[in-house]
C-alpha positions as CSV (number, residue, x, y, z in Angstrom):
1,X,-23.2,-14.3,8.9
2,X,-20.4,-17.2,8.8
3,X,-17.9,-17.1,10.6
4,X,-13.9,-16.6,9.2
5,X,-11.1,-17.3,10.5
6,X,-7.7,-15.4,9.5
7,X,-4.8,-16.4,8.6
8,X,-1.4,-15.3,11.4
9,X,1.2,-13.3,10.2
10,X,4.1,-11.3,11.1
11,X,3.9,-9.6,14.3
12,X,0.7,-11.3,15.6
13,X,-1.5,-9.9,12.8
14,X,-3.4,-11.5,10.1
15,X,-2.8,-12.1,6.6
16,X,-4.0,-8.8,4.6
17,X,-5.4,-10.8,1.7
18,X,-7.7,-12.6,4.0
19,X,-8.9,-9.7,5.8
20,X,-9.4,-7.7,2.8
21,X,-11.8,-10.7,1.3
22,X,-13.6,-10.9,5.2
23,X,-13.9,-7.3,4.7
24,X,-15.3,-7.6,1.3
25,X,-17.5,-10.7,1.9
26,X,-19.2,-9.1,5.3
27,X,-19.6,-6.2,3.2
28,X,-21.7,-7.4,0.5
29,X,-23.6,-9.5,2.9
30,X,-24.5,-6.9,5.0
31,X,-25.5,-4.9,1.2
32,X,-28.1,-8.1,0.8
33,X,-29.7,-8.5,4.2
34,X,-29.9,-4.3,3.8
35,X,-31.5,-4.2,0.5
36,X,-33.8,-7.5,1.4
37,X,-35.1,-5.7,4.5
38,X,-35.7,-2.7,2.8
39,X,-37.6,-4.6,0.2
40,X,-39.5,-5.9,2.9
41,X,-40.1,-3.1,4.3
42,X,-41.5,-1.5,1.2
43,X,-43.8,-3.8,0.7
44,X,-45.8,-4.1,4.4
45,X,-45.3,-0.4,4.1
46,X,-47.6,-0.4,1.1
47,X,-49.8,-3.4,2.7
48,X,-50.6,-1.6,5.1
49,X,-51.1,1.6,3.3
50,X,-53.6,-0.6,1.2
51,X,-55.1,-1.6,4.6
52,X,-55.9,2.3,6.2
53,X,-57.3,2.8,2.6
54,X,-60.0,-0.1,3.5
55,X,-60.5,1.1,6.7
56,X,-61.2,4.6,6.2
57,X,-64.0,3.3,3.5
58,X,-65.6,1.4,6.1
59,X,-65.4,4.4,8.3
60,X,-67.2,6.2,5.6
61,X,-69.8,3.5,5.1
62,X,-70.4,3.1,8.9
63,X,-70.8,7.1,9.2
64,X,-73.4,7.3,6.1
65,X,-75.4,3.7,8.0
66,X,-75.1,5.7,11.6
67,X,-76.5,8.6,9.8
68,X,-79.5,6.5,8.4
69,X,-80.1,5.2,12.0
70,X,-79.9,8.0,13.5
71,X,-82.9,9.7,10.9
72,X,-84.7,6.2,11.8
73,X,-84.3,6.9,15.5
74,X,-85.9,10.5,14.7
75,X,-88.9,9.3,12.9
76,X,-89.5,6.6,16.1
77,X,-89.4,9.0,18.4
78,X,-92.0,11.1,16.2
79,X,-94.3,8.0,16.0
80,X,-94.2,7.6,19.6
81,X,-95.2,11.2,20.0
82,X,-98.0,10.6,17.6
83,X,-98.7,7.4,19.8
84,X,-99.0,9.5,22.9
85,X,-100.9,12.0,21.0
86,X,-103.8,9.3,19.9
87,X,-104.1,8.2,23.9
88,X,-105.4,12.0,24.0
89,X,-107.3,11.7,20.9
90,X,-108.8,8.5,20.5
91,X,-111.3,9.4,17.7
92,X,-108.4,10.5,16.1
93,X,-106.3,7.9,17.5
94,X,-109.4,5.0,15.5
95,X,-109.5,7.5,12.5
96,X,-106.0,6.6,12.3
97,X,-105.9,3.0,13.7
98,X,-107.3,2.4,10.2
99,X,-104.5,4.6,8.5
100,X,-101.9,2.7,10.8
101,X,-103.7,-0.9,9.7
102,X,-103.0,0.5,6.2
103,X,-99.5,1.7,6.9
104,X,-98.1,-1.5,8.6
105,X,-96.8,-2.9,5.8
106,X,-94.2,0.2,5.4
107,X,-94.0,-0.1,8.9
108,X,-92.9,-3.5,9.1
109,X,-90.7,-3.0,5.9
110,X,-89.6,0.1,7.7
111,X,-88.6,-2.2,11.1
112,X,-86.8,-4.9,8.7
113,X,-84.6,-2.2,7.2
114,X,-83.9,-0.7,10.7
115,X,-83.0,-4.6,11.7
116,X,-80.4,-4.7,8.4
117,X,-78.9,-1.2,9.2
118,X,-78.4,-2.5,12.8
119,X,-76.9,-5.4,11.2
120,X,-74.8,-3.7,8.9
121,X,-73.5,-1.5,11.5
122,X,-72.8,-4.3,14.0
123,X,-70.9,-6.0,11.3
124,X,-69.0,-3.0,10.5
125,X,-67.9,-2.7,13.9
126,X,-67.0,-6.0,14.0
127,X,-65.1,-6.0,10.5
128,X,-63.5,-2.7,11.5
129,X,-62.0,-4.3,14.8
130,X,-61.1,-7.5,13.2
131,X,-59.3,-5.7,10.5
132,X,-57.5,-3.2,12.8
133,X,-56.5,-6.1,15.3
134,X,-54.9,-7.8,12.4
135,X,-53.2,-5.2,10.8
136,X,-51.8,-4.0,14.0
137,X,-50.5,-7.7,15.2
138,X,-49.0,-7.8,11.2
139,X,-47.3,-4.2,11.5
140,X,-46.1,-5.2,15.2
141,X,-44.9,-8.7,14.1
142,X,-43.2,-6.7,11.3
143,X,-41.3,-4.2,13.4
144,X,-40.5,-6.9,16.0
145,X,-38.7,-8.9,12.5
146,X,-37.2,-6.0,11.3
147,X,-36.0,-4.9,15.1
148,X,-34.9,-8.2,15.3
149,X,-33.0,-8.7,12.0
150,X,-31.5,-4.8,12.8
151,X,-30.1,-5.7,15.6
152,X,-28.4,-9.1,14.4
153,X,-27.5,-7.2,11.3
154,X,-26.1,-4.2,13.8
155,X,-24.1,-6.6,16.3
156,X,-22.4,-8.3,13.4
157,X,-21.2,-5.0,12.1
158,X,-20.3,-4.0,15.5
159,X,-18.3,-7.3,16.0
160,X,-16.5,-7.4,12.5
161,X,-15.9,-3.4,13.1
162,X,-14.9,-4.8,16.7
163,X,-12.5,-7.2,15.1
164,X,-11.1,-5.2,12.4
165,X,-10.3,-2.2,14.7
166,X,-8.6,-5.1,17.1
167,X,-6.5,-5.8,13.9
168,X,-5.7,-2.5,13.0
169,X,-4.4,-1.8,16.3
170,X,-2.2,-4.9,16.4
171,X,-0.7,-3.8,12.9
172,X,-0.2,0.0,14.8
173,X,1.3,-2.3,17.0
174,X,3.4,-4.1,15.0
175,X,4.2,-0.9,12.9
176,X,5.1,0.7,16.2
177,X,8.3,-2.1,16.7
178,X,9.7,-1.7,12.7
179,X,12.6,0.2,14.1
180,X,12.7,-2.6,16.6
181,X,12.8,-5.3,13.6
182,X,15.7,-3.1,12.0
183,X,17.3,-3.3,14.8
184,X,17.1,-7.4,14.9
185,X,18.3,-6.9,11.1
186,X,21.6,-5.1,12.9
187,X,21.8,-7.6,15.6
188,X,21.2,-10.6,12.7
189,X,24.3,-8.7,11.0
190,X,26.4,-8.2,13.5
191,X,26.2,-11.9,14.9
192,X,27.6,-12.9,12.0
193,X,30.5,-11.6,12.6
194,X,30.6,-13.0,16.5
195,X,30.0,-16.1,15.1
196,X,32.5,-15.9,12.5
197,X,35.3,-14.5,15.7
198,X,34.1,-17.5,17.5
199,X,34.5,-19.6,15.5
200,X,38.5,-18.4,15.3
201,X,38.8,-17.8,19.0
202,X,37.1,-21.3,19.7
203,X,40.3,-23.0,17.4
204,X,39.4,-22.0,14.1
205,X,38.6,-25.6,12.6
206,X,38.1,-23.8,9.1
207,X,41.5,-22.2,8.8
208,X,40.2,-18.8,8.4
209,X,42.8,-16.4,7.6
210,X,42.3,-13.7,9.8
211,X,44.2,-11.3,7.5
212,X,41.2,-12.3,4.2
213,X,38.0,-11.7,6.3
214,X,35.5,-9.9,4.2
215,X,32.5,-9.4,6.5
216,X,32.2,-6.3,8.5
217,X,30.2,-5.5,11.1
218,X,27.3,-3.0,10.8
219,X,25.8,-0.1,12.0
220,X,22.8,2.4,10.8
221,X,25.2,5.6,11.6
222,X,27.1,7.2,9.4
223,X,30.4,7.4,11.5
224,X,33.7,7.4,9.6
225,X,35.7,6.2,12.7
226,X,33.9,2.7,11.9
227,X,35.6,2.5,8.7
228,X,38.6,0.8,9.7
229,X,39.2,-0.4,13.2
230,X,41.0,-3.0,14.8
231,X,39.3,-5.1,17.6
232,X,40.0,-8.7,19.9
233,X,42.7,-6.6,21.8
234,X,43.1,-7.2,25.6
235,X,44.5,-10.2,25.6
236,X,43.5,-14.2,24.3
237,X,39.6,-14.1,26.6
238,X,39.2,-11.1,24.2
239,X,39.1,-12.6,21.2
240,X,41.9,-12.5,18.5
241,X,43.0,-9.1,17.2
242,X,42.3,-8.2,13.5
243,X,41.5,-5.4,11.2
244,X,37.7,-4.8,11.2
245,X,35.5,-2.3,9.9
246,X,31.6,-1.3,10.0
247,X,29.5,-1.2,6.9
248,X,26.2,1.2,7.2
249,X,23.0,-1.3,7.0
250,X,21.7,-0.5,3.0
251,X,25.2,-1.5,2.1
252,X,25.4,-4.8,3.4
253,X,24.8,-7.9,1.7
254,X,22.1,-9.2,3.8
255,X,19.8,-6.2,3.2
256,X,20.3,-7.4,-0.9
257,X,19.4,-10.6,0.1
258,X,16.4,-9.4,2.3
259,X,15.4,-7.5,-0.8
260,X,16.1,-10.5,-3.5
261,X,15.1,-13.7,-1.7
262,X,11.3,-14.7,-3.3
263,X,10.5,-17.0,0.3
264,X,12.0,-18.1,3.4
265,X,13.5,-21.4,2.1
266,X,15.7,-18.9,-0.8
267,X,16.3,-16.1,2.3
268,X,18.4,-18.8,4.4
269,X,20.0,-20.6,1.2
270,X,21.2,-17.3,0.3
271,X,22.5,-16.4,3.6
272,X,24.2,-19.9,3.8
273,X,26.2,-18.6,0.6
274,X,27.5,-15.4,2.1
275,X,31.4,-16.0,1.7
276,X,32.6,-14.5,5.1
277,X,36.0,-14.7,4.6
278,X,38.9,-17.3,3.0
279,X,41.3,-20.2,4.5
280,X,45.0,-20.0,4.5
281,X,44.9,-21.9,1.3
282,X,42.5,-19.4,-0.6
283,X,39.4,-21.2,0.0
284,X,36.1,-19.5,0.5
285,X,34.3,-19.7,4.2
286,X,30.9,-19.3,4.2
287,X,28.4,-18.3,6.6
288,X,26.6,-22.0,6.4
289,X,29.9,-23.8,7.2
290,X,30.1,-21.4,10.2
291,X,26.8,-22.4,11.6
292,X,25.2,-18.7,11.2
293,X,22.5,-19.4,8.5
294,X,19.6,-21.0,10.4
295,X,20.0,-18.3,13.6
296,X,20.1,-15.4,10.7
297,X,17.0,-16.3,9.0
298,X,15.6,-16.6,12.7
299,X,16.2,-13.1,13.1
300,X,14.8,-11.8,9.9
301,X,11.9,-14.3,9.7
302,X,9.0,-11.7,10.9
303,X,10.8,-9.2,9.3
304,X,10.7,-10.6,6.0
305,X,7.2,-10.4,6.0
306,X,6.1,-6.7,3.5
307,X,4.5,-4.2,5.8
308,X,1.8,-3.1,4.6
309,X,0.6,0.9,5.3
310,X,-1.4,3.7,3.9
311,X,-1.2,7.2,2.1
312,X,-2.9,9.9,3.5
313,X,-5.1,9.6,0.8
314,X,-5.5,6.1,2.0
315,X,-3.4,4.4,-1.2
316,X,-2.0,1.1,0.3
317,X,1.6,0.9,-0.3
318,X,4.0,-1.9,0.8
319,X,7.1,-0.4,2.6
320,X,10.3,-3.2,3.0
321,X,13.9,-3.0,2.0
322,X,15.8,0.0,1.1
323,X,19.7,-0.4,0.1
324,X,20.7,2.7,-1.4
325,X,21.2,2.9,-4.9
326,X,24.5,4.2,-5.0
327,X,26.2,1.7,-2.8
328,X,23.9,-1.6,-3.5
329,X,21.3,-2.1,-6.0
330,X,18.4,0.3,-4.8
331,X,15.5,-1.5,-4.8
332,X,12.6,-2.5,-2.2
333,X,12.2,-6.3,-2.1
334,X,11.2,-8.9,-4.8
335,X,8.1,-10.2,-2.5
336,X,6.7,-6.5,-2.0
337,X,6.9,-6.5,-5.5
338,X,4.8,-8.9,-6.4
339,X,2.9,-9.2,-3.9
340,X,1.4,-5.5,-4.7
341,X,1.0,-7.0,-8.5
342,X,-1.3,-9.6,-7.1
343,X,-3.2,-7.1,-5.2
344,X,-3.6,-4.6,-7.3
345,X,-4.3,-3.5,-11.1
346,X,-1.2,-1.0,-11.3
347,X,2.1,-0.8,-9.0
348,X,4.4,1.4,-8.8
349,X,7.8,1.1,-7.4
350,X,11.1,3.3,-6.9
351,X,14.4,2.7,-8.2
352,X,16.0,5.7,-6.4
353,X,19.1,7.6,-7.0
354,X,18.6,8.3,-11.4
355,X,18.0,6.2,-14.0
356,X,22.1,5.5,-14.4
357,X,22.3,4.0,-10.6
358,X,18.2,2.5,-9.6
359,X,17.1,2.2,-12.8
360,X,19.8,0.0,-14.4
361,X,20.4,-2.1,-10.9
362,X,16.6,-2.5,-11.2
363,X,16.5,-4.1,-14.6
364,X,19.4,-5.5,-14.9
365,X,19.8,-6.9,-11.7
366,X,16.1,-7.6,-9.4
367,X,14.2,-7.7,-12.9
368,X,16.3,-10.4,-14.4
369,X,17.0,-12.4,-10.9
370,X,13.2,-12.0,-10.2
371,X,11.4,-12.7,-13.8
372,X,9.7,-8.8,-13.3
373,X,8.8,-6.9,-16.3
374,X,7.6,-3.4,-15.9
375,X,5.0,-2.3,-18.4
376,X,6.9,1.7,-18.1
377,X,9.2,3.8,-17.2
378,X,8.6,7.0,-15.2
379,X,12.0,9.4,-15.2
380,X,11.1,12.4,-12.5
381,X,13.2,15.1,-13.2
382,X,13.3,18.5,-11.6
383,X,13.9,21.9,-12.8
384,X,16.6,23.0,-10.0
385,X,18.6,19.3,-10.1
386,X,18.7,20.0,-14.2
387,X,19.7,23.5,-13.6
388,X,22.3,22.3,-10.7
389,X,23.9,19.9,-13.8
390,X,23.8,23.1,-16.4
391,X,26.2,24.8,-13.6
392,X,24.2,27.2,-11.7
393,X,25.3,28.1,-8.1
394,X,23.5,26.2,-5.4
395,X,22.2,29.7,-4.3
396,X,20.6,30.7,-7.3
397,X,18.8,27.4,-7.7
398,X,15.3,28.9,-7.0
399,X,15.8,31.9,-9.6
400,X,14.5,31.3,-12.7
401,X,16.7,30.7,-15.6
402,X,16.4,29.2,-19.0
403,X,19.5,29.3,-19.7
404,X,20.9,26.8,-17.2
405,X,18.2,24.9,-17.7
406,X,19.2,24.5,-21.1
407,X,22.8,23.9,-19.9
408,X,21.6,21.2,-18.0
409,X,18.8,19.0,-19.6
410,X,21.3,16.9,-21.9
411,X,21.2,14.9,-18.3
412,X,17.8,14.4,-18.3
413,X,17.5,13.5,-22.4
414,X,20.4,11.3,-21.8
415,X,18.5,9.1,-18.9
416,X,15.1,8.6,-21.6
417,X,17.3,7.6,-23.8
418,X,18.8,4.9,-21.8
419,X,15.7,4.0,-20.7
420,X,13.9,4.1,-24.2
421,X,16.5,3.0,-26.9
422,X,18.6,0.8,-24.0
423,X,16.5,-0.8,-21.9
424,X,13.7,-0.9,-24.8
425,X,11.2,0.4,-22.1
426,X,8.0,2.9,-22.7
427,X,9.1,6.1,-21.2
428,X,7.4,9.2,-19.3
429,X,8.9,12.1,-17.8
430,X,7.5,13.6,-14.6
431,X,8.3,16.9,-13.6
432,X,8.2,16.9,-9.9
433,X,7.3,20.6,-9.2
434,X,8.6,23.0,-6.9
435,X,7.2,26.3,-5.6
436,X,10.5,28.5,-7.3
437,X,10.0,27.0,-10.8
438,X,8.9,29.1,-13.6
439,X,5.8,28.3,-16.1
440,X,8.4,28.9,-19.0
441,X,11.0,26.3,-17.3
442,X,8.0,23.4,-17.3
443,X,7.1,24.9,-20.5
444,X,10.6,24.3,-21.5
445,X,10.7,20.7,-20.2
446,X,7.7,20.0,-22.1
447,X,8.9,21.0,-25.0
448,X,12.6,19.3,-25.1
449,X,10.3,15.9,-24.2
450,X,7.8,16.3,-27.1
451,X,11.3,16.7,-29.2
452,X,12.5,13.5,-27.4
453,X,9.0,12.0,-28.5
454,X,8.2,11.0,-24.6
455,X,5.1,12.4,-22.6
456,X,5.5,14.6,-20.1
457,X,3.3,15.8,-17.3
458,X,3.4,18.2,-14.2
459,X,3.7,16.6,-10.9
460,X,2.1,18.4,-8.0
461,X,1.5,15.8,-5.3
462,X,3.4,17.2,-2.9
463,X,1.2,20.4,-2.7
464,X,-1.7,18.9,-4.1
465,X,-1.9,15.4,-3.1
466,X,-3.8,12.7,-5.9
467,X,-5.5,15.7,-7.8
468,X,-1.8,16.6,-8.5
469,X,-0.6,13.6,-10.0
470,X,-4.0,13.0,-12.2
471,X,-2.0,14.3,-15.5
472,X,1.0,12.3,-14.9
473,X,-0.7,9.1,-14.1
474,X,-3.2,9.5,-17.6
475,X,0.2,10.1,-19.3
476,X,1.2,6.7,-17.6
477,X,-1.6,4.7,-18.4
478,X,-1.1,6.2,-22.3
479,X,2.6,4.4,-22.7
480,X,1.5,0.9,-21.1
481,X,3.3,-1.8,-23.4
482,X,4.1,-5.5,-22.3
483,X,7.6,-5.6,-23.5
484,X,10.3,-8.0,-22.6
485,X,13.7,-5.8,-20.9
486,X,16.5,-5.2,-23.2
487,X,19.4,-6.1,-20.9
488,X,22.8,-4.1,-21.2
489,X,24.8,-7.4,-20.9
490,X,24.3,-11.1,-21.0
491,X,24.6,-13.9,-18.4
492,X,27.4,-15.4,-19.2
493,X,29.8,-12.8,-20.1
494,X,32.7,-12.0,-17.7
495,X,32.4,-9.6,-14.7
496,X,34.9,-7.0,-16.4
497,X,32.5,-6.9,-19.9
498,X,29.4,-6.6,-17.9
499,X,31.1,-3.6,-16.5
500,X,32.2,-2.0,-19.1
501,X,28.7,-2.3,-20.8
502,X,27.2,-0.8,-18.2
503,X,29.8,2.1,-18.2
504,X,30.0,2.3,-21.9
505,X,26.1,1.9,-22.6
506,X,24.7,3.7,-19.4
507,X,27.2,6.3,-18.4
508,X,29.0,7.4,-21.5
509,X,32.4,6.4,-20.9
510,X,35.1,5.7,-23.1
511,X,36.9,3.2,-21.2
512,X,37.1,1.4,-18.1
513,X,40.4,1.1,-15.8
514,X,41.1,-1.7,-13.1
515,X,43.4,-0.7,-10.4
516,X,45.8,-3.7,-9.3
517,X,44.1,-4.6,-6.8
518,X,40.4,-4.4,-9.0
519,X,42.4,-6.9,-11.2
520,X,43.3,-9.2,-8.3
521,X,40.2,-9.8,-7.6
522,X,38.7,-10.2,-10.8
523,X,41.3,-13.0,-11.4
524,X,40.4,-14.8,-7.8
525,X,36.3,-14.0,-8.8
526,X,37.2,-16.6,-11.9
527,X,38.8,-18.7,-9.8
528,X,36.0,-19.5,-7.5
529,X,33.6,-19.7,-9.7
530,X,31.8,-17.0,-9.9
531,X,33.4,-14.4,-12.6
532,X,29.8,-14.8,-14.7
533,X,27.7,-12.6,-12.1
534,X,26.3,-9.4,-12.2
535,X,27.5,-6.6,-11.2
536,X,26.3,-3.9,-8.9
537,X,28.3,-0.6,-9.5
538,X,28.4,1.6,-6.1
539,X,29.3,5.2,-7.4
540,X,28.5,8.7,-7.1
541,X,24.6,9.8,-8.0
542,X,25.8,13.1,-8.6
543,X,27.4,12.1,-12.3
544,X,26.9,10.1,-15.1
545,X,30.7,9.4,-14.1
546,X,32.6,8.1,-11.0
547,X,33.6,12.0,-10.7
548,X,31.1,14.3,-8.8
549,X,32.0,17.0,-10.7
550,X,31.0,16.1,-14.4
551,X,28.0,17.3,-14.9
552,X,25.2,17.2,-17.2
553,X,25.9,14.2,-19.9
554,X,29.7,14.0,-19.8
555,X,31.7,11.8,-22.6
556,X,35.1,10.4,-23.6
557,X,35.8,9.4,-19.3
558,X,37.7,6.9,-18.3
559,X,36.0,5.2,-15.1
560,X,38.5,3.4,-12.9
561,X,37.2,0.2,-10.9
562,X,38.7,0.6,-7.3
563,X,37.6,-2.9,-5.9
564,X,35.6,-5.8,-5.8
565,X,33.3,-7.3,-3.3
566,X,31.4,-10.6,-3.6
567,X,28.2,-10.9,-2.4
568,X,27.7,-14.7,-3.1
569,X,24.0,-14.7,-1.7
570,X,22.8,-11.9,-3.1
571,X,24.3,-13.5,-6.1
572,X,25.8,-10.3,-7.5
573,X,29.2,-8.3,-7.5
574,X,30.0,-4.9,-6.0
575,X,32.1,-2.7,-8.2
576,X,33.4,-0.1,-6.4
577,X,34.5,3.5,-8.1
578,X,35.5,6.8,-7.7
579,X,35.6,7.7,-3.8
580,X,32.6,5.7,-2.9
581,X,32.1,4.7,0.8
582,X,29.8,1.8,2.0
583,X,30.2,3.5,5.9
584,X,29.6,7.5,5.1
585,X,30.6,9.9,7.0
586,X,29.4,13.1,8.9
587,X,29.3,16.7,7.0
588,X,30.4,19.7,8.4
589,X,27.4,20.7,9.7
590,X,25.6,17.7,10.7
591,X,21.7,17.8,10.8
592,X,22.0,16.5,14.3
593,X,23.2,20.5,15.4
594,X,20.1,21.9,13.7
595,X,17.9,19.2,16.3
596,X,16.5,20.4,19.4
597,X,13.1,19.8,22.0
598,X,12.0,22.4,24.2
599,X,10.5,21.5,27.6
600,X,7.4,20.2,26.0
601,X,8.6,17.4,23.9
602,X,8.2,19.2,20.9
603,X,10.8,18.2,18.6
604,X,11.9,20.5,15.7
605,X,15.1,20.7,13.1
606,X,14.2,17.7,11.7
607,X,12.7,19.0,8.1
């Protein structure tokens, strides 16, 4: 078997498509010598079978040629009686002197025969023995081959089991330090930021107007003192005092540029364009002119490498990125992406937070940045979230009722539309189950999509695992078109039209509003070039709207931009509205109060 050598990737491991072709290639190798054995096998097997036959005929043949011998013997030992006989008879013995004189012809015919049977049976023997000695050394060279090849065969497998169990442990290893490698993403975040205070406290060569800084530092807490604070107080070794704040890590830039860069060489470009902050005079800083980009992509080098894991059912799946939908663009990275199309027949990826917020960031914003074009459109509705938009209290969520469903689903026809007639994409709907629903609420579903002309099919892999998702996924494979996306704005319109297409188109509204400040920044956008972007709207995911409250498919709203934030190397604008916070901040009740380990180390209040 030859040997392979793997390619390195992140975290000490190899790369996956290399080990899944050694994989592949030792496994049909190992198929071949198998099969070429057993062949083999078969036929000494049914040599030697051939051989026993021949034996045991010779066995026969010597047993019927002992048998004649053996009646010869008999009749000597009667003629020597009769010898012994004419010593006591000798008239007798000269009556039949003359009989034997007559009878010596048969006699000597008789010892001639004897000779040839003696002959035969030494031959016999001989052939027997011969035969027997060479099927034995044939049978025992045989075994001693096949022992041979069986134990070559077995110390490969051992070795490439060896190996790949050696590889699978470093990748447990690896797995075992993501939260490490996130934290590296918050320590590449947040030394942005000491570079960028540095660079002031060091004599600010840039003229960076401490009062126009736009970075923030980062955390991955929600913690709403971070918001706003103000830091570099204790005096000039301390650094200089400003206004600061803390973004929570999906919201920041770099995570959209983790997620939108297609190799290393783009990932640092990108983070060289990260506009930091602007000069007295209005100018832009950027995060190459302070000297941060080459230390950044450092940081997130072995990080930007997909991580590749497993279902329970043993379904790879490539886990990397994750800014939320509501407050960036929603969606896992552009490598993972593709990378999974190259490995696979059929991928499937999220765009989380409904088809108003992932969905349209995904098509309008990674899909035409990236070149992808999905082949469908999966919307997974639920009976209680439909129910919640057709007003029913939060507690009476699990009680069946047709009636708030009905109240309700205008949400969920509203998002296939967008998707279908919109976006121009094939569309399912998946109805992701839940133990309180009623058959006559799916029933229901099913029937409001058959009206909207769109499959739909019951989704039980939670409970049920693959087996649960076998009618959605034939519904899947059923809508399968190659179609190009039907973008809700061009490139080269202005920031404030893409946004009102997206609100007008996408969520209904009637109008758009810019607050002063919104307006402001749309005019300095223009100004440095990069008014023709697109736009990433951070809002609520509990409406259609940039109000929480309007439910179901709400018209005739007015949706008022709040600000605008440029994110230069994710090469996209944030448009913030409604009370939308990019650092959230704790509940009432945090989950943290419901958490708890008991002398053991068992953990519990976490589900």
């Amino acid at each position: 078997m030859e040997n392979y050598a793997f390619k390195s990737v992140a975290f000490g491991g190899f790369d996956k498509q290399d080990v899944i072709h050694y994989i592949e290639q030792t496994a049909k190798e190992a198929a071949a010598v198998q099969e070429r054995l057993q062949k083999e096998n078969e036929d000494l097997q049914t040599e030697a079978d051939s051989l026993r036959t021949q034996v045991r005929e010779l066995q026969t043949q010597l047993e019927t040629e002992t048998a004649l011998r053996e009646q010869a013997q008999s009749e000597l030992e009667q003629e020597r009686t009769a010898r012994q006989g004419l010593e006591a008879f000798k008239p007798e013995a000269e009556r039949l002197a003359a009989e034997l004189e007559r009878l010596r012809p048969e006699a000597e015919a008789y010892a001639q025969f004897r000779d040839r049977v003696g002959d035969i049976e030494c031959d016999a023997h001989k052939r027997a023995a011969e035969l027997e000695a060479s099927t034995t050394a044939r049978l025992r060279r045989t075994v001693e081959l096949f022992r041979a090849q069986y134990v070559t065969l077995m110390s490969s497998f051992e070795s490439t089991a060896s190996h790949v169990t050696a590889e699978l442990r470093k990748v447990e290893v690896n797995l075992s330090q993501l939260p490490r490698a996130m934290d590296q993403a918050g320590t590449e975040l947040n030394e942005l930021a000491a570079l960028l205070d540095n660079h002031i406290q060091q004599g600010n060569a840039l003229g960076i107007d401490c009062k126009q800084i736009v970075w923030k530092r980062c955390v991955d807490m929600n913690d709403r003192q971070l918001r706003f604070i103000t830091d570099g107080l204790g005096g000039k070794a301390n650094g200089t005092p400003r206004e600061d704040g803390f973004d929570i890590t999906v919201a920041s830039e770099v995570m959209a540029i983790f997620c939108l860069a297609t190799d290393l060489a783009d990932l640092k470009a990108r983070l060289g364009r990260i506009v930091v902050g602007y000069t007295y005079a209005g100018a832009p800083v950027t995060a190459e002119q302070i000297g941060a980009a080459g230390a950044m992509a450092a940081l997130l080098k072995d990080a930007f490498d997909p991580n590749l894991v497993q279902t329970l059912e043993h379904t790879p799946a490539l886990v990397h990125g994750g800014p939320f939908a509501n407050i960036a663009h929603g969606c896992n990275s552009v490598i993972a992406t593709k990378l999974g199309m190259k490995l696979a027949d059929y991928v499937v990826t999220e765009a989380g937070f409904g088809a108003d917020l992932g969905a349209e960031k995904f098509l309008d914003i990674k899909c035409r940045l990236s070149g992808i074009e999905p082949s469908a459109v999966v919307v997974v509705a639920t009976v209680r979230a439909l129910k919640h938009h057709g007003g029913c209290p939060k507690a009476e969520l699990g009680v069946p009722s047709l009636e708030y469903l009905e109240a309700g689903s205008a949400n969920l026809a509203r998002h296939v539309e967008n998707m279908q007639s919109k976006f121009g994409m094939p569309v399912c709907v998946a109805i992701n189950a839940f133990p309180t629903d009623s058959p006559e609420e799916h029933q229901y579903l099913r029937d409001l999509c058959a009206r909207l002309g769109v499959p739909c099919a019951l989704s039980e892999v939670f409970a049920k695992g693959g087996a649960g998702g076998l009618e959605l996924a034939e519904d899947v494979l059923g809508i399968l078109e190659k179609r190009p996306v039907r973008f809700t704005y061009p490139d080269d319109a202005p920031v404030a039209d893409k946004v009102r297409a997206v609100c007008k188109n996408i969520y209904g509204a009637a109008d758009v509003a810019f607050s002063a400040a919104a307006k402001k920044q749309l005019a300095e956008l223009d100004a440095g070039g990069f008014g023709r972007l697109p736009v990433c709207i951070a809002k609520t995911q509990y409406s259609f709207s940039d109000d929480a409250s309007l439910l179901a498919a709400p018209s005739g709203f007015t949706m008022t931009v709040r600000e605008l934030r440029l994110s230069a190397g994710a090469g996209f604008v944030v448009v913030v509205m409604g009370n939308i916070m990019t650092m959230p901040g704790l509940p009432k009740k945090p989950a943290a109060e419901g958490i708890d380990v008991d002398e053991n180390g068992v953990i519990s209040g976490l589900f």
